[in-house]
C-alpha positions in Angstrom: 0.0 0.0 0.0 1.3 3.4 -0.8 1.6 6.1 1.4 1.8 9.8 0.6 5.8 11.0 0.7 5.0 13.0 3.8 3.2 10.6 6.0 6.6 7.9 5.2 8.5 10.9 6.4 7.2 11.3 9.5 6.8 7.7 10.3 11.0 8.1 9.7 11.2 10.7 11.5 9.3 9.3 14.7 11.3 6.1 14.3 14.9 7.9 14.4 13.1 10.1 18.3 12.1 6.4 19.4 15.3 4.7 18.9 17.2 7.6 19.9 15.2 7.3 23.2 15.8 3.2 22.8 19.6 3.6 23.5 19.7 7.3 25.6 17.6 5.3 28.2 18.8 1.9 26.9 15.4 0.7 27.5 14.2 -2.8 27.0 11.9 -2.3 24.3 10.2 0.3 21.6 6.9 0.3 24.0 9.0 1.3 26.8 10.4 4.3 25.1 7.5 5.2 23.6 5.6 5.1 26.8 8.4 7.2 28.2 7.8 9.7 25.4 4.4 10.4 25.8 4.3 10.9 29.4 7.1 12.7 29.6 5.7 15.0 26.8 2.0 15.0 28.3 3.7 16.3 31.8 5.8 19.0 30.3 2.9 20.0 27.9 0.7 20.8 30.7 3.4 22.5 32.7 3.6 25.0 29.6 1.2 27.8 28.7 -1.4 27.2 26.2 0.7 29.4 23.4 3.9 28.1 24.9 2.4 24.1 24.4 1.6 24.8 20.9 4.9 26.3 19.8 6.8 23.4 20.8 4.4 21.1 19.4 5.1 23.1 15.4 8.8 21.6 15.9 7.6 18.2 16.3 7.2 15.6 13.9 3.8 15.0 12.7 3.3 11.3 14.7 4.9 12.8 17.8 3.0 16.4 17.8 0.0 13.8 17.5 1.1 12.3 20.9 2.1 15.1 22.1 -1.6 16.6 22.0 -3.7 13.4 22.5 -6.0 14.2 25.5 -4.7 17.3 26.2 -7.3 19.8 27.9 -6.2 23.4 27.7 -8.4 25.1 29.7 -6.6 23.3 32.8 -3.0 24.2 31.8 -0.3 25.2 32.7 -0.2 22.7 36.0 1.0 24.3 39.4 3.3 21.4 39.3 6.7 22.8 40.9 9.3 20.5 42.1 11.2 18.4 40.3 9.2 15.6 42.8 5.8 17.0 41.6 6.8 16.4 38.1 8.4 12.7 38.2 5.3 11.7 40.1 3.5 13.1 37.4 5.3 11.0 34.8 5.6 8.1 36.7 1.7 8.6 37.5 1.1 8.9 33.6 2.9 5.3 32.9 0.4 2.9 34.4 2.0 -0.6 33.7 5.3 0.6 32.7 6.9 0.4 36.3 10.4 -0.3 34.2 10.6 3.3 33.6 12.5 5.8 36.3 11.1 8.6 35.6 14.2 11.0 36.2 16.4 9.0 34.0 13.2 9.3 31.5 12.9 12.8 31.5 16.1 13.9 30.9 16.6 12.0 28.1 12.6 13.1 26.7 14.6 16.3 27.1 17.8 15.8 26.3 16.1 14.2 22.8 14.1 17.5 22.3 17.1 19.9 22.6 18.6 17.7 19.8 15.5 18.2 17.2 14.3 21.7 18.9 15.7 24.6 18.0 17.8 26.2 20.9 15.5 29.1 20.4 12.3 27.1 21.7 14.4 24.8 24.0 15.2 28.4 26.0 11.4 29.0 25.8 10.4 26.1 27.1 12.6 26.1 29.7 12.0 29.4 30.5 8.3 28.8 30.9 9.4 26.4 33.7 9.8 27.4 37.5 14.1 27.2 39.0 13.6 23.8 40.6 12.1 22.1 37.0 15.2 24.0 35.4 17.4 21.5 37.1 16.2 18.7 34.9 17.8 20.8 31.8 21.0 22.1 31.5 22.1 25.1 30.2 23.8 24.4 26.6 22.9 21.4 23.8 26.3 20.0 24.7 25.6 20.1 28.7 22.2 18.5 28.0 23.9 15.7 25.9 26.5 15.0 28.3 23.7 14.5 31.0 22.3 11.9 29.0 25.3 10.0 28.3 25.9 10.1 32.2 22.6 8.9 32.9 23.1 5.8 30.4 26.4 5.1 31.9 25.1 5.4 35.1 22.2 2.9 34.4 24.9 0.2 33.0 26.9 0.8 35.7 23.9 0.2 38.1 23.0 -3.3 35.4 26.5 -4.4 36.3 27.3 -3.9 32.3 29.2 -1.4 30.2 29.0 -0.8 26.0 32.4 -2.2 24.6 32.6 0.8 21.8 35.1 -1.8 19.9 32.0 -3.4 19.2 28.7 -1.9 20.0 28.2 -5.3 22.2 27.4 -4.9 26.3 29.3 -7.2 28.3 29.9 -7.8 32.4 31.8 -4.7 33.9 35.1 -6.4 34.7 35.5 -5.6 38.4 38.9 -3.2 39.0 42.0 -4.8 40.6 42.4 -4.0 44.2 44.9 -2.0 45.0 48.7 -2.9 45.8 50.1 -0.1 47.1 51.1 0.0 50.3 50.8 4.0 52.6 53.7 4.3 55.3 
């Protein structure tokens, strides 16, 4: 069945976010990051202003901006959610059945994901639409925000017990380190 050019290029483009998400969160499955996408997305849309929500949602691709707006109710928004707390209860509150997801380690990387295909421009927006304490789960440049996410993966493989050979893309047991020899006098 044929497809018009544009819907194929959005289902491309939605593909590339999920498997981006996929191995910044090095998640267990396509659902998982998927369902880390939306409710990460629906808990940051309704933290935005109504004019704020829909700006973001012009830079996303078609499939997503569809996510992104399913059962959203405007007249409610923005949220008084404030902490960082209030907000990964929120997400983890939005992922019924997905208890696999940490919701910190999701959210950065929904965000470190959107600074990568947002421009800077509407990443500052966005974050500037967000009270100090929800600040803290961005960072201040593209290459800070990357470098969180790469943490965060490392951290989780560290936590699995396994780390990514980069020889050959393969994850293998984290070799535990020699103890020490030397001797203090």
């Amino acid at each position: 069945m044929d497809r018009p050019a544009a819907i194929n290029r959005t289902v491309q483009e939605a593909d590339i976010w999920l498997n981006e998400l996929l191995e910044d969160m090095q998640a267990a499955s396509k659902d998982t990051a998927y369902a880390a996408l939306r409710t990460v997305l629906h808990e940051l849309r309704d933290r935005l202003t109504v004019d704020e929500a829909a700006q973001l949602a012009a830079q996303l691709p078609m499939i997503v901006c569809g996510l992104y707006f399913n059962s959203w109710k405007p007249a409610v928004n923005p949220t008084r959610v404030r902490t960082v707390q209030e907000f990964l209860d929120g997400v983890r509150d939005r992922a019924p059945g997905h208890g696999e997801i940490d919701p910190d380690l999701a959210t950065r990387c929904v965000f470190a994901l959107l600074a990568r295909h947002v421009s800077p421009g509407e990443v500052d927006d966005v974050i500037g639409q967000l009270p100090m304490e929800l600040r803290a789960l961005w960072t201040s440049s593209r290459a800070e925000r990357s470098a969180i996410a790469e943490a965060a993966v490392t951290l989780v493989e560290i936590d699995r017990g396994t780390v990514l050979d980069e020889g050959t893309g393969q994850t293998s047991p984290q070799a535990s380190p020699a103890p020490s020899t030397e001797v203090s006098h």
